[in-house]
N, C-alpha and C positions, 0 to 999 in steps of 0.2 A: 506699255507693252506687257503682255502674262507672259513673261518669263518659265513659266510651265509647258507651255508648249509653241511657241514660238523662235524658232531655232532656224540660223541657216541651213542652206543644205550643201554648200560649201562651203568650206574656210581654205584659207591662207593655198590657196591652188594658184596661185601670183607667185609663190615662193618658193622658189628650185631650192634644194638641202639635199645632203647626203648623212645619211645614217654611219655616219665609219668617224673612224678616230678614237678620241678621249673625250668621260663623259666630262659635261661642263661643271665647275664647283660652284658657277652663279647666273643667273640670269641676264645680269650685267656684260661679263664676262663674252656670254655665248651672244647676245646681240650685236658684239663687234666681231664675233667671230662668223658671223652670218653677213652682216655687213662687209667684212674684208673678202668673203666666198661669191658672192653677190658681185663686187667688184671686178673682182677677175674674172667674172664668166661674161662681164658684160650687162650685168642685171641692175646695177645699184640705186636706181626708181623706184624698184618694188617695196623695199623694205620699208614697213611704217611700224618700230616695235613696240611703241606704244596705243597704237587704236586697241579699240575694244572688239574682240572679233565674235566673242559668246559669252554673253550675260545670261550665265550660267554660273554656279560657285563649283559644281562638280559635271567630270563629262567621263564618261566609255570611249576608248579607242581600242581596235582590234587591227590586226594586222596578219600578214602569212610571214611565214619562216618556217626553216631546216630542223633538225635536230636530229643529225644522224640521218638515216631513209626515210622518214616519214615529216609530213607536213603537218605544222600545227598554224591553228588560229587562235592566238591569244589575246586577252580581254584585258588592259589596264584600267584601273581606274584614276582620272586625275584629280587634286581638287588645287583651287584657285586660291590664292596668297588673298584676293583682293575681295571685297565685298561685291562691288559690282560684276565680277565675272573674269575672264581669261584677257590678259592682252596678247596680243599677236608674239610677242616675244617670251610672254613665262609659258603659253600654250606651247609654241616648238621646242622652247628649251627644257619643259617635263616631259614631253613625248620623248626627246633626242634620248635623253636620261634613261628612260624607261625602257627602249626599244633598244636599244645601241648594242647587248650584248648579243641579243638576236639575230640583228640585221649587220649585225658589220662586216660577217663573213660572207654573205651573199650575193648572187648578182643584184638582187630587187632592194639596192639600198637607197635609191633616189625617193625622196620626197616630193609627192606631185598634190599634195592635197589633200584634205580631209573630204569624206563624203557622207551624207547624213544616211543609216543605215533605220536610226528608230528615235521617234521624237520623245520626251521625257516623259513620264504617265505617273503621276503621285511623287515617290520619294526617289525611282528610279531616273537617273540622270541619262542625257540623251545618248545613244551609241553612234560612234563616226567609224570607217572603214578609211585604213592610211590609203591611199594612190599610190602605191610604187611604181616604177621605174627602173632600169637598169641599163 
């Protein structure tokens, strides 16, 4: 597979989350805490947080939020603990981390998916667009 440009165009859109709360202090941690949210809503099939969802070492996520009157679109960048790429569980639980103080006070805090916005090109890593919800 060329991992340079070879990219889904969705990820983890199987995986209802809510952006609110407290950030997680581990990846561990937040996979049960996903797991036990999962459960009470009825969902608890979906979760698999170890699959490989982008074999990728670093990705772009962008997302909307408030701040005050005005809307912004901010740019994170993640990078991957692992060689081969993201598993389903450090991808949510670095976005959760990164986006959480944005999104928590909003209505668009449901997590519906990543969407593939721009595929990698050279050093630049792919961008994904969050799916919010509310």
């Amino acid at each position: 597979m060329d991992t340079s440009t070879s990219v889904p165009v969705e990820l983890l859109s199987d995986v209802p989350w809510s952006f609110s709360g407290q950030p997680h202090s581990s990846c561990e941690a937040f996979s049960v805490a996903i797991g036990e949210y999962l459960s009470r809503i009825g969902q608890s099939g979906v979760w698999n947080p170890d699959a490989l969802v982008l074999a990728q070492p670093k990705v772009l996520v962008t997302y909307s939020c408030w701040r005050g009157d005005e809307e912004f679109d901010p740019v994170v960048e993640l990078t991957s603990e692992g060689v081969a790429g993201f598993t389903a569980s450090e991808l949510l639980f670095k976005l959760h981390n990164a986006v959480l103080g944005d999104m928590a006070e909003t209505d668009h805090h449901f997590f519906e998916g990543l969407r593939l916005n721009s595929k990698p090109v050279g050093e630049v890593p792919p961008l994904y667009i969050v799916q919010q919800g509310s």
